[in-house]
Each structure stands twice: as C-alpha cells, then as structure tokens.
N, C-alpha and C positions, 0 to 999 in steps of 0.2 A: 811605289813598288818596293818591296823587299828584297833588298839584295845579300847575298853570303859571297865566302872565299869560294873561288872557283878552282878547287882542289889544291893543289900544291902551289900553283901560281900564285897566288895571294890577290890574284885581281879579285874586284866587287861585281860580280855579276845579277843581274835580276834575279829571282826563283822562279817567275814565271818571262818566257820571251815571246816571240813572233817566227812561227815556223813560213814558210813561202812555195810549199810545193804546190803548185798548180792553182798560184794565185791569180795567176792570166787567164782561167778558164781553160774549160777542157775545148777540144774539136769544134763542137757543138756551140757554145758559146763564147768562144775565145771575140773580143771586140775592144772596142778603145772603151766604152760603157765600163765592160767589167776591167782593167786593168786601171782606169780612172777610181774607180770604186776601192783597188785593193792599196796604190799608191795613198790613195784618203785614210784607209784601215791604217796603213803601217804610219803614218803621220799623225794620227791620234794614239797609236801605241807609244810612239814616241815622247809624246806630252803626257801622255800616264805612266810614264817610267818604263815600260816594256822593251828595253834596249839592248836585248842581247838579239839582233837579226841574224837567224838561218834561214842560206838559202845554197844552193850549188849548181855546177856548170852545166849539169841535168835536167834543171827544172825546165822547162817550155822552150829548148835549148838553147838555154841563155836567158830565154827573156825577162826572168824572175830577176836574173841578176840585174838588168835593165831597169827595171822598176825600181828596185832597191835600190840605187843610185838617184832616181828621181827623189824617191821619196827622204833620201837621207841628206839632198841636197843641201849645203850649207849648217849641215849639223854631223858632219861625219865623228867630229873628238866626242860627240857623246854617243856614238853606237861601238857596242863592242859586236862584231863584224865575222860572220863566221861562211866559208865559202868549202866546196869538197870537191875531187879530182873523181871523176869516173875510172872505175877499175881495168877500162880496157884503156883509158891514157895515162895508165899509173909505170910506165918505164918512167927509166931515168929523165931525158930529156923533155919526156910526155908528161909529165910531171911538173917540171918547169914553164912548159910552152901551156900547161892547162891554166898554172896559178897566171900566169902573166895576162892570160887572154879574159880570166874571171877578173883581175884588176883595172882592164880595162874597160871593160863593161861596167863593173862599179863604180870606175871612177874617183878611183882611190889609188894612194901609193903603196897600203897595205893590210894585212888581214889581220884581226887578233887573234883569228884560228884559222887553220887550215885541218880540214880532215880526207882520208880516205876513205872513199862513201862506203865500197864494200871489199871484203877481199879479193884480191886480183888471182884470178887463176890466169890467165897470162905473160905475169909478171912476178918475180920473186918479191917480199916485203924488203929486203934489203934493199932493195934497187929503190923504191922507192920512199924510205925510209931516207936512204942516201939525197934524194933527191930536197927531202923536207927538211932535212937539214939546211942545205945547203939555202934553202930559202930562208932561212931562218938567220943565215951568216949576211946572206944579204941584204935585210933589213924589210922583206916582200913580204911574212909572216914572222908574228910575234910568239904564238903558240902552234903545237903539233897536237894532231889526237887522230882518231878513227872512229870506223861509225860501224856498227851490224857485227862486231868482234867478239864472239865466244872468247873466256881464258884464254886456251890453247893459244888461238893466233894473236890475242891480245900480247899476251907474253911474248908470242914470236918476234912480234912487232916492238916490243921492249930491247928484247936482245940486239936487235939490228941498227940501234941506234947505237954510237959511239959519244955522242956530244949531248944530247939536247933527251928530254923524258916528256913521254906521253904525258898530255894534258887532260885529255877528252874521252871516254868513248860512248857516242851518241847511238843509243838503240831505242828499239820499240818497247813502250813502258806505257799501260794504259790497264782501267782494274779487272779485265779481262785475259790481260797478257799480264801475267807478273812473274814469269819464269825467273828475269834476271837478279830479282831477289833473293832467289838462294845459292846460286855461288860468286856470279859477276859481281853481285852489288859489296858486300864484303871484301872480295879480292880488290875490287879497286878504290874503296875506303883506307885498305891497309896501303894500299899505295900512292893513296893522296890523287885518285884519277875523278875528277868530278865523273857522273852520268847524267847526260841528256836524255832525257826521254823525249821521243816522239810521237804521234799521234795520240795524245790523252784520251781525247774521245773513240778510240776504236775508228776503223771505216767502216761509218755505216752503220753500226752495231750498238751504239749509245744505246743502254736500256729504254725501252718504249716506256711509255706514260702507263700503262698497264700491266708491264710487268712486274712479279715479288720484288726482282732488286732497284727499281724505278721506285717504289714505295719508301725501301730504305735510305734512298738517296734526297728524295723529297721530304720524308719526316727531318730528317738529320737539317735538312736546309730551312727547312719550315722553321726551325728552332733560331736556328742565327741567321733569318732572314736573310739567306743567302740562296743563289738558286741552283742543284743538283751540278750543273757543271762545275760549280764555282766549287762544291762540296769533292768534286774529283780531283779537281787542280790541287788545291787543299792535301789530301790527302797523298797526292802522288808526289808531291813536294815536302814530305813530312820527313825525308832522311836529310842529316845535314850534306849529304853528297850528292843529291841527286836535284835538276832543274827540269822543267818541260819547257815546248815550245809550240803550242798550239798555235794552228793557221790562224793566219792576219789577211782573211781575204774581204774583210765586211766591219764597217766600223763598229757596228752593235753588239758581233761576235767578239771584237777585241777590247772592248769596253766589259764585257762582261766577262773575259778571263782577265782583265785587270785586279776583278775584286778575288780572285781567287784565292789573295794571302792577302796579309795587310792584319790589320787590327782584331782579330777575332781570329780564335782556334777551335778546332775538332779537340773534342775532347776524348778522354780513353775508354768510353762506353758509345762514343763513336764509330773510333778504329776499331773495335773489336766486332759491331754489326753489320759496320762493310766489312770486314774479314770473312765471317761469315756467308755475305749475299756475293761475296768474289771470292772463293779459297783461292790464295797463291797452291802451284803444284809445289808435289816436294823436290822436284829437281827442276832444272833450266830446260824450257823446251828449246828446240832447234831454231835460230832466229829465221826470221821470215821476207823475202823479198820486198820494197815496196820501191 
C-alpha cells in the first residue's frame, strides 16, 4: 500500500485505510458471526498495508473500538491508530475521561490521532482543544485533528490552541459529495492539514450498474483492469493531501480497496470523465451528519 506525509506531521500514512463504523453490525444483525468476520477484514487489511485504523468511542458504543484491539493484537507499532471524542463528552475533563476509556478498550497506551468527531454545541472548542493538548503533554495522543469542520470552525479550533497545530480534519469526501474541494481542501493544504475522507462509496448510493455514471466508471476500470470502486478510491486519493478510509467490514471488500492505488494511475482523460459524470459544486455544501 502507498503511503504519503500525513500533512505537516511527516508521519507515513497509507492513502488508502480501514474506516470501522458499524463494523459489528447493525441491530438486526449485530452477532459474534459478523464481528468474527470484520476482526478477519481488519487483519487482512493489515497484511496489505491498509494501516491507518479509524474508529471512535461512537461506533457500536465502544464495541468497534473492542474489535480493533482484537484485531490489532500483537501488531499495535504498525498501526497508525485513530480514535474521536463525542461532542457531548468534549468538556474539559470529558475529553480526557473519553480518550482514556477509548485506550482502554484498544488496549493500547496511546493514539497517533485523536480527533473531535463533530462540533460541540455544548461545549466551547477551547475547552476542548485544552483538553487535547493536555493529552498530548501526556504522552496518551501523538497527533490532534477534527472531523466534520467547515473553515470557520476549523480555524476556530486553530486559534484555541496555544501549543500543539491541528493535524487532521476528517470529512465526508466521496464522488458525489465533493463540496470540500473548493474551499477546505486548499485551505488546509496551505496549512499542511492532511484530509480524511470518509465514506468513498456514498451510503447506499454507489452508482448502480445501470447507471450513465456506472458506465464511466466501469469503462475507465475496464481499461486498467481495475474494478469501479478501485477507480474511486483512485481518484479520491489523487490530491497529495487528502486519504480515505473505507469500511473494513468483509475481507473481500478490503482486499479490493487495497488495490485502490498501488502501481497503476488514472490518467487525465480520466479525471476529466469523472469530472464530468460527478460535477464538484462551485462552493462547499453544508457538511452532513453521520
């Protein structure tokens, strides 16, 4: 797997990782079957280089971060390790009592990232900006960042730091959603802020086999014997700042965003057809819950 600088940091991070939301199954399916099945997904990602694991104190609450312990057992120095504070435990203290309780569930003494999954309206960013420091003094997280951060509060969250500079900011980035290309993705290039993209494939919404832009995505794949998702990952990894992390809930699904990058490019009679069959808008739309 192809790894770059992971923004100012100079750490080596994958281009492509392993996202974890709702790798235990939803309500309906949630069993030891599929949580067996995603621990297998994230240990064969692991063997194909896919080692930047996201996951947060949110998912299945907690239980994702449980898994990811299992699965990183006895290989933790080669995952780079990303865990995120819920906005209603983003005080000061809540902030510390969430990182320590996500380290104990992973099973680990520390995170390479810490982020704050969304803006906290019940909490000032100071407060918890404070707080991410302060983990960072004590050796519990190596990197800070946020996740779902327009400019505005991007920056907000710049300013309120005294010590330590935003690493991260992890949003929705998929060739459907490409709002954040026109103002985020530059602003935080010039500030050396990697972006994570999450959910490549849309929810739900991957163009059908039938569709016009299913066609341009299968010719293009046709050509470098690649297959349409592989042609996404691909392309949404084409800025040097920006990573995805596609779920890791199925070995076959994470075998096949493995080939995502690697030895073969999209060429620029490429990029310009998906352009085309996905216009980015001309401004940032409003980020979106998930």
């Amino acid at each position: 797997m192809l790894k770059r600088k992971f923004g100012w940091t100079g750490a080596e991070v994958p281009m492509i990782g392993m996202g974890t939301w709702m790798i235990e199954g939803d309500n309906r399916d949630r069993n030891r079957d599929t949580e067996r099945r995603a621990v297998e997904a994230l240990r064969l990602g692991l063997d194909l280089g896919l080692t930047h694991i996201d996951t947060a104190e949110m998912y299945g609450d907690g239980r994702a971060e449980e898994l990811v312990a299992e699965a990183i057992d006895g290989r933790r120095d080669q995952v780079f390790l990303v865990s995120k504070v819920w906005p209603s435990n983003a005080s000061y203290e809540g902030t510390l009592k969430a990182c320590e309780r996500s380290l104990k569930r992973l099973k680990t003494d520390w995170l390479d990232l810490y982020l704050l999954h969304w803006p906290s309206s019940s909490y000032p960013i100071r407060e918890t900006m404070r707080a991410m420091e302060k983990l960072v003094a004590d050796g519990m997280v190596t990197f800070i960042g946020v996740s779902n951060f327009d400019i505005e509060k991007l920056k907000a969250a710049e300013r309120a730091l005294s010590k330590q500079r935003i690493a991260c900011n992890q949003v929705q980035y998929n060739l459907k959603y490409r709002g954040m290309e026109q103002r985020l993705l530059p602003y935080c290039t010039e500030q050396g802020i990697a972006v994570v993209g999450y959910s490549p494939f849309g929810h739900g919404n991957f163009p059908s086999s039938e569709s016009p832009q299913a066609k341009v995505l299968t010719d293009i794949a046709r050509r470098h014997g690649r297959t349409p998702r592989q042609v996404a990952l691909n392309f949404l990894t084409r800025h040097p700042s920006t990573f995805t992390i596609p779920k890791a809930g199925r070995p076959e699904h994470v075998r096949e965003n493995s080939g995502g990058v690697g030895d073969w490019k999209l060429t620029e009679n490429d990029f310009a057809a998906i352009d085309r069959a996905f216009p980015a808008p001309r401004r940032d739309k409003p980020l979106e819950m998930i």
